[in-house]
C-alpha positions as CSV (number, residue, x, y, z in Angstrom):
1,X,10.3,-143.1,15.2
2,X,14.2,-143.6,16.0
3,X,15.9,-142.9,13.1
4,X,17.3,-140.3,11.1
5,X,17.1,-139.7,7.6
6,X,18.6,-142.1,5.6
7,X,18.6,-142.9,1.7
8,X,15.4,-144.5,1.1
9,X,16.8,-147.5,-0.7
10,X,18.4,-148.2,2.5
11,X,15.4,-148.3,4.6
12,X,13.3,-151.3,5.6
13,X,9.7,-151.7,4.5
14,X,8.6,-151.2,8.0
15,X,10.9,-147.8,8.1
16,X,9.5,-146.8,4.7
17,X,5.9,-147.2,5.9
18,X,6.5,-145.2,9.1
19,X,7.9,-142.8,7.0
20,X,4.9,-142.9,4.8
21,X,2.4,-142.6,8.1
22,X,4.9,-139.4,9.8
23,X,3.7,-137.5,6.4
24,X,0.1,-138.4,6.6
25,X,0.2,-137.0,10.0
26,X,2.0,-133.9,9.2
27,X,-0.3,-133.1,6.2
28,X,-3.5,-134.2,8.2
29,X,-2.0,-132.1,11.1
30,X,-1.4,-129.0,8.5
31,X,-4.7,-129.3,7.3
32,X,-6.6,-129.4,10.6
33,X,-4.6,-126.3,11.8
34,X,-4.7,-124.0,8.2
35,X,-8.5,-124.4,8.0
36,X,-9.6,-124.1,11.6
37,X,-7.7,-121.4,12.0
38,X,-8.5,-119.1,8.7
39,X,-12.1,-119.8,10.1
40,X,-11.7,-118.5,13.5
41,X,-9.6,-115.5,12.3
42,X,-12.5,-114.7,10.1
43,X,-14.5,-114.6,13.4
44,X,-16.6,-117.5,12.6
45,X,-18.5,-120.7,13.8
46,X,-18.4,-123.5,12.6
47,X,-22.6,-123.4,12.5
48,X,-22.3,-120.2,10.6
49,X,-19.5,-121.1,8.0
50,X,-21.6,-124.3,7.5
51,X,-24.9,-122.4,6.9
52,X,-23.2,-120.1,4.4
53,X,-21.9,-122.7,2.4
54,X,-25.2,-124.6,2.8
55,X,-22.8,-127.5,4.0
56,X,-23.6,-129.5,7.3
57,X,-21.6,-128.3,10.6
58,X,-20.1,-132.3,10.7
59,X,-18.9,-131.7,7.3
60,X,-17.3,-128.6,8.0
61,X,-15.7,-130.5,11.2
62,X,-14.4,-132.7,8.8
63,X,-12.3,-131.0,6.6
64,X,-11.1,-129.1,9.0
65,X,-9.7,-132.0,10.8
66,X,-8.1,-133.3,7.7
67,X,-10.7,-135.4,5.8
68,X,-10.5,-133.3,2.5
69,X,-9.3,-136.1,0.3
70,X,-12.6,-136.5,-1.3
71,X,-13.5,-133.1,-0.8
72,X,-14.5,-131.2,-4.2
73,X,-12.4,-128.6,-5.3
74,X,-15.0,-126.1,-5.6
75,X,-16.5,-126.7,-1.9
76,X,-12.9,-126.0,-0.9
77,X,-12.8,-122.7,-2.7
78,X,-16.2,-121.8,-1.4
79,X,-14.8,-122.5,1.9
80,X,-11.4,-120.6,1.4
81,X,-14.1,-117.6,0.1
82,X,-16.3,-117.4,2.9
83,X,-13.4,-115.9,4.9
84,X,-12.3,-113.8,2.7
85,X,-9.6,-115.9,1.3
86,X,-8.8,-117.1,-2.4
87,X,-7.7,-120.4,-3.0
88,X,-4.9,-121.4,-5.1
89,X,-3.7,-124.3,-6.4
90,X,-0.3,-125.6,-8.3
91,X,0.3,-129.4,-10.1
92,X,4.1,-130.0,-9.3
93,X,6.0,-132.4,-11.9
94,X,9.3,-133.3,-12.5
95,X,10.3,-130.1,-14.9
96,X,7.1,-128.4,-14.9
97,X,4.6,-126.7,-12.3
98,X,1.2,-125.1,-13.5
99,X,-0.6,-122.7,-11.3
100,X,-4.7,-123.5,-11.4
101,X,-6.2,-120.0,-10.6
C-alpha cells in the first residue's frame, strides 16, 4: 500500500478498505504466530494438543492460522491451558474497559 497515514475522512473508499484488509492481516498474522508458538514452547504437537483437548488436529491448524472468529471462548481457554497458560480477556469502550477473568 503507498501511502502514509492520513486522517481517515480524507481517504478514499478504496484507501479505507486497504486499510481495513492491512489490519485483518496483521491480526490474522498475530494470531497465527501467538498460538503456534505458545504450543511449540510448551513442547507440543499439534496431534497431541488436539488429543488433549479432544479437538481434531485440522481444527487446531485452524486457529492457529487465524480462523478463531467463530472459535468458542471456552475451547480458546482450554487451548491457552493445555500449555500452561491462562487466558485473559478485556471489553475496551470508549470510557470504560472490563477485565473477563
Amino acid at each position: 500500500m503507498g501511502f502514509a497515514y492520513a486522517d481517515p475522512d480524507v481517504l478514499t473508499d478504496s484507501q479505507r478498505d486497504a486499510v481495513a484488509e492491512h489490519r485483518r492481516t496483521v491480526q490474522e498474522e498475530s494470531r497465527k504466530l501467538s498460538l503456534r508458538e505458545m504450543r511449540e514452547e510448551a513442547q507440543m504437537s499439534q496431534v497431541e494438543l488436539a488429543a488433549s483437548l479432544k479437538l481434531s488436529v485440522d481444527r487446531v491448524a485452524r486457529m492457529e492460522t487465524g480462523d478463531i472468529d467463530r472459535v468458542q471462548f471456552a475451547t480458546l481457554r482450554r487451548y491457552v491451558e493445555a500449555m500452561g497458560g491462562r487466558l485473559q480477556a478485556r471489553v475496551v469502550g470508549e470510557t470504560i474497559h472490563v477485565d473477563l477473568n
